[in-house]
Structure formats: C-alpha cells, structure tokens
C-alpha positions in Angstrom: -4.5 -4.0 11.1 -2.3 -1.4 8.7 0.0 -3.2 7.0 1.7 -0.2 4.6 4.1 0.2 2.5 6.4 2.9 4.0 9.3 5.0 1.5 10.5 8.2 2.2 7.9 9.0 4.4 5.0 8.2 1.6 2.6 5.2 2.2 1.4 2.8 -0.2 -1.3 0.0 0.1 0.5 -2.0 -2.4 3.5 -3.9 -2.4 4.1 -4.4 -6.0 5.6 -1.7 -8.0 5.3 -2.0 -11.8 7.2 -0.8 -15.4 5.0 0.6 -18.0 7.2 -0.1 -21.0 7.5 -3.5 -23.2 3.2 -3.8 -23.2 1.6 -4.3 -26.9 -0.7 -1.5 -26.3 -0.9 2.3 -24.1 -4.9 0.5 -23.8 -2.9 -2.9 -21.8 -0.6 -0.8 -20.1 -3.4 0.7 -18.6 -5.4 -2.0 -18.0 -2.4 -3.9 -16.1 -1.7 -0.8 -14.1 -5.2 -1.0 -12.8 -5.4 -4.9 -12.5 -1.8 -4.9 -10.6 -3.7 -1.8 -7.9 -0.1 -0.6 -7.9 0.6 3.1 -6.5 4.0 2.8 -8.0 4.7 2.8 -11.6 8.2 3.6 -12.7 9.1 5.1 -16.5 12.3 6.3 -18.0 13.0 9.6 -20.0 15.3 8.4 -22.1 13.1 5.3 -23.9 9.6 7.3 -22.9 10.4 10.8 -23.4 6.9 12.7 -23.5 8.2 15.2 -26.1 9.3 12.3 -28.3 5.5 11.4 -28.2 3.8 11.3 -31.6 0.3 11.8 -29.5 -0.7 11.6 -26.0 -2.6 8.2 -25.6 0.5 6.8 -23.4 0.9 9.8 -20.9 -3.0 10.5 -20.6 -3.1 7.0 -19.3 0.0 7.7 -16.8 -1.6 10.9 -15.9 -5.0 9.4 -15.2 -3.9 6.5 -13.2 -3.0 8.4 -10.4 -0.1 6.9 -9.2 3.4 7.6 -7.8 5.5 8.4 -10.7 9.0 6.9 -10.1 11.7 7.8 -13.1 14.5 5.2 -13.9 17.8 6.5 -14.9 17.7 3.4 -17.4 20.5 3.0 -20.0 23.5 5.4 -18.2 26.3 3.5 -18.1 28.2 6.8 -15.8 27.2 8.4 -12.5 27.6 12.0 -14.4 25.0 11.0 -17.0 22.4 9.0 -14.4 22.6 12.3 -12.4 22.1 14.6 -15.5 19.2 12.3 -17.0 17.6 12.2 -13.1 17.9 16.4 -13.0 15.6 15.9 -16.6 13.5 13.5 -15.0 12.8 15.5 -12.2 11.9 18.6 -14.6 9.7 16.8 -17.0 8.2 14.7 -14.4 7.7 16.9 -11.7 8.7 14.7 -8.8 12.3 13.8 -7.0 11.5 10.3 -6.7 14.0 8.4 -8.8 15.1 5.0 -9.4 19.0 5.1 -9.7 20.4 3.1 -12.3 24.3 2.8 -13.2 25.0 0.0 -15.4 28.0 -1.7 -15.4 28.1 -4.9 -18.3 26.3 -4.6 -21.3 25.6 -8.5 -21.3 23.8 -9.2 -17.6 22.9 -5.4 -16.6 24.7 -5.5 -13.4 25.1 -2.0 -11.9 28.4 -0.5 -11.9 28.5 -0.5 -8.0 30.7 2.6 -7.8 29.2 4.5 -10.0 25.9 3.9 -8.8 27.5 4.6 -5.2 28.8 8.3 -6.9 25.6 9.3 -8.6 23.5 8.1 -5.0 25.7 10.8 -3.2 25.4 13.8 -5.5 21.6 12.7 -5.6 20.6 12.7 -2.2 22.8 16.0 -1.8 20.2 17.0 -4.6 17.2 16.4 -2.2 16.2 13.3 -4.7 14.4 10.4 -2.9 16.7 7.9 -4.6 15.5 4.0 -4.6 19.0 2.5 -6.1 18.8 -0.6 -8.0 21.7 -2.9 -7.0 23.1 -6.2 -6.7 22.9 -8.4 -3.5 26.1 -7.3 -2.2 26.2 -6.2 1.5 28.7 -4.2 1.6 27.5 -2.3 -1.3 24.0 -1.9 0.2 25.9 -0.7 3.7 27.9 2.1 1.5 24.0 3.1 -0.3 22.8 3.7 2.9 25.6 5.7 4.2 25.0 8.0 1.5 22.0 8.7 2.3 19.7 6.2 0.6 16.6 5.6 2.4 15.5 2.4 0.4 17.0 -0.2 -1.6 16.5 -2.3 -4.9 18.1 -5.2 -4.9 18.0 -7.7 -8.1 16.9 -11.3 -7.5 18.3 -12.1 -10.8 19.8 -9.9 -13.6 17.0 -7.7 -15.5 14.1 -9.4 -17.7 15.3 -12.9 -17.4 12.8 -14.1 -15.0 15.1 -16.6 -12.9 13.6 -15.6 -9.6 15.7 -15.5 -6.7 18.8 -17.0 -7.9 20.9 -15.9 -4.5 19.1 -17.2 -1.8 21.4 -17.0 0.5 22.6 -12.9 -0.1 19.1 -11.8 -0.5 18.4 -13.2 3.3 21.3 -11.8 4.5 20.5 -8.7 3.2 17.1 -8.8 5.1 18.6 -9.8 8.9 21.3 -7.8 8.4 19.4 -4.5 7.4 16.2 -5.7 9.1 14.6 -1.8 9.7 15.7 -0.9 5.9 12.8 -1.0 3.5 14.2 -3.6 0.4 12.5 -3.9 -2.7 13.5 -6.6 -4.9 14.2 -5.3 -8.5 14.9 -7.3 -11.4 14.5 -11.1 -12.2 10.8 -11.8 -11.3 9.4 -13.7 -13.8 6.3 -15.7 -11.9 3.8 -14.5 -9.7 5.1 -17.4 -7.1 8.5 -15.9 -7.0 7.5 -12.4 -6.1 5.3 -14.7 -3.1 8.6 -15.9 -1.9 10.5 -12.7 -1.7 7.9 -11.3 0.8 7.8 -14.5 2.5 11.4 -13.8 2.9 10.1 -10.4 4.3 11.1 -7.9 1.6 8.9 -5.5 1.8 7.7 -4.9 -2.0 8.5 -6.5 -5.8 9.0 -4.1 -8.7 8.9 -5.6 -12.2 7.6 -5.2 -15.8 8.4 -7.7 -18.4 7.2 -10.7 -16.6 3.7 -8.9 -16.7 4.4 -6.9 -20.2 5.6 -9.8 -22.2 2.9 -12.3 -20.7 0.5 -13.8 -23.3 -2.4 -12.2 -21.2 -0.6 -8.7 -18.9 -4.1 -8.2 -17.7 -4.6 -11.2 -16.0 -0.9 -11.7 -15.2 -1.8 -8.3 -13.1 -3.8 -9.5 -11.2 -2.2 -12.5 -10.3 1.1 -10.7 -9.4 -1.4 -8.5 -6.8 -2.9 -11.8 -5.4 0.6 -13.0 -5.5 2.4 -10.3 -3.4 -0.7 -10.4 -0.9 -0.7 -14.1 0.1 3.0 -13.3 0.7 2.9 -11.0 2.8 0.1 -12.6 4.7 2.0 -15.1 5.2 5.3 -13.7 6.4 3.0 -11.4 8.9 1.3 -14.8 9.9 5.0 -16.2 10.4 5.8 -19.3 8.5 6.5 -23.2 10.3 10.0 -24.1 10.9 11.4 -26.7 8.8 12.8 -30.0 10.3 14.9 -32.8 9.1 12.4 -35.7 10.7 8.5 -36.3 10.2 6.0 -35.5 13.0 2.6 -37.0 12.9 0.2 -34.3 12.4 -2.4 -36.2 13.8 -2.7 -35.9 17.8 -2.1 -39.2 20.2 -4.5 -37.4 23.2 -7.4 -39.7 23.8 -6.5 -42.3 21.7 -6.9 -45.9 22.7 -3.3 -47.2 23.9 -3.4 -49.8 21.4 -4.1 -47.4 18.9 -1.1 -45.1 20.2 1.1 -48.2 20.2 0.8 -49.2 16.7 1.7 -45.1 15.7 4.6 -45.2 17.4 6.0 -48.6 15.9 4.9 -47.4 12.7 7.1 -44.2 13.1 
C-alpha cells in the first residue's frame, strides 16, 4: 500500500528530513544524504552561502543528490530579517520552500512565537510554502495554521541537545488535536530510537542534523535513522497494543486439561 509523505501537495517516500551542516567532510555529507534516502535536505544562506564558497565540492554534492531543497531562516532573531533572508533564499535557491525560523533566547533556541507568527503571515502572503519550526504550544500551532501554514515543525527538545521527546504530553496533544495537519518533529532528536517513537506517536516525519553529523560514524548513523523512522511508521500503521495496569497470560487456556487450567489460575 502508499504510505507517502504529503507537504504542500509534493510527495515524498521518506519520512526523515535531514541538515547538511556540522558533517567533517562535503564527501560524509554526501554519503549520509544517500544512506538516510531522504528527499528533504534543508540548508541555510546565511552559514552556507554558495557565493561565500571557496570551491564547489559542497553544492555539486547538493545539486547532484537530487533532493527537495528546503532553506532555514537560521540565526534571525526578527520576523523582518527571517522574511528578508527567506526572499534571498528563495533567489539563490530557486525554490519557495522554507523552513521558518524566528529565534527568541540565545541560550535554548526557542522561537520567538510572535515573531515567527509575523514573518509566517507576510510569507505565505509571499506564495512561500513555509514549514515553521515551533515549540509544542497549541495555541501557537492553531494561530500558524490560521495564517496560512500548511505544515508544522514542532521541537521535541530545544536544538542539537538530543533529549528526545522531553514533552510527552504537548507533543500528543498536538497530534489528536490537529489530527489531519502534517507535523514534523524538529529539533532534539538525538537517537535513532527517539525519532521511532515520534512516528509511533503518529507524526508524520523527523527532521534533524547533528545527531547524524556529530555521530562518530554519520554514514552508518544514516542508515540507522532510515531503518529507524520505517519500523516507526510500520508500526503506528500496524497500530500499537494498549497498555494495562494488570498481567494477562499470553499463553491460551483452550484445550488445556482442567487441572492444568486450575493451577494457572491460582498461580495468577
């Protein structure tokens, strides 16, 4: 059966989405790209400006992987400059895809949530397909949307620390409450096992960079984010057991002896 990946009317085999920055070598960065089969690879103008290139190693690669470019507005700290630094993105890059990034506090990264809400508006009024990265707040993912924002990026845990899903709780919310909107979680991965959870949880994709990047082998930690985020979302499609609070035998009483049956239940 299809199983895609569905954003702004685009669809994508893969559910993982991955950074190209932080890797020792253009030659990794490749070679993770292809070992992750992502279609999604996001990059940001202002830390991997092509024209700031001393040769073209790094963008031949991009160019010949032959995936969906997605631009981060990494490092504005305003809605005026993310919308400015998106404009540039879309020129150099040639696509309106952009992943919207207003940040708030130096120490944790958290998005300044009305600035980001600002620069989402004038965006989308701009014909960008914006993928906003955010916090787990509701209500802030409610106002996204009613700007115009087709897909979300909420953080499981602030940027490159690898804590995993720290908020439980909000993330599931997020996914009954908004059940038809694609999420992606953004931010905090650090283990393939993690990004399994959130699509357990039923998010519909993962997008990281340093837990790959800054592995002591990025190739293979590739490939085991991929086989990661498929077993996950085999096994939210499959639809996981429902916990209890008491034990059940999981071996059948049918056509036992009554003796036998007897002695299970005063063991139990």
């Amino acid at each position: 059966m299809s199983d895609l990946l569905q954003l702004y009317g685009e669809a994508f085999n893969s559910r993982l989405l991955i950074g190209t920055a932080l890797y020792p070598s253009p030659a990794i960065m490749r070679e993770s790209v292809r070992a992750s089969s992502s279609e999604i690879i996001t990059l940001s103008l202002r830390r991997q400006n092509p024209a700031q290139q001393k040769d073209n190693v790094f963008w031949d690669y991009i160019r010949e992987s032959g995936c969906q470019l997605l631009p981060n507005t990494a490092g504005c700290k305003s809605a005026r400059e993310a919308v400015e630094l998106a404009k540039m993105s879309q020129e150099i890059f040639q696509t309106d895809w952009i992943k919207l990034e207003v940040i708030g506090d130096d120490y944790n990264l958290q998005p300044d949530l009305f600035g980001l809400v600002e620069a989402a508006r004038e965006l989308v009024q701009l014909g960008f397909k914006v993928l906003p990265y955010c916090t787990d707040d509701l209500v802030l993912c409610r106002k996204l949307l009613d700007v115009g924002c087709e897909v979300l990026m909420p953080w499981g845990a602030p940027i490159g620390t690898g804590q995993g899903l720290l908020n439980k709780y909000n993330l599931q919310t997020l996914r009954e409450r908004l059940s038809d909107v694609p999420l992606i979680i953004d931010a905090g991965i650090g283990a393939p096992s993690q990004a399994a959870e959130a699509l357990e949880m039923g998010f519909d994709a993962v997008l990281l960079n340093t837990a790959i990047a800054k592995a002591q082998e990025p190739v293979l930690m590739a490939h085991a984010f991929k086989l990661a985020v498929e077993s996950g979302r085999a096994s939210f499609n499959a639809g996981l057991m429902l916990k209890c609070q008491t034990a059940s035998p999981s071996t059948p009483t049918l056509d036992m002896p009554f003796w036998q049956q007897a002695e299970n239940l005063s063991q139990e």
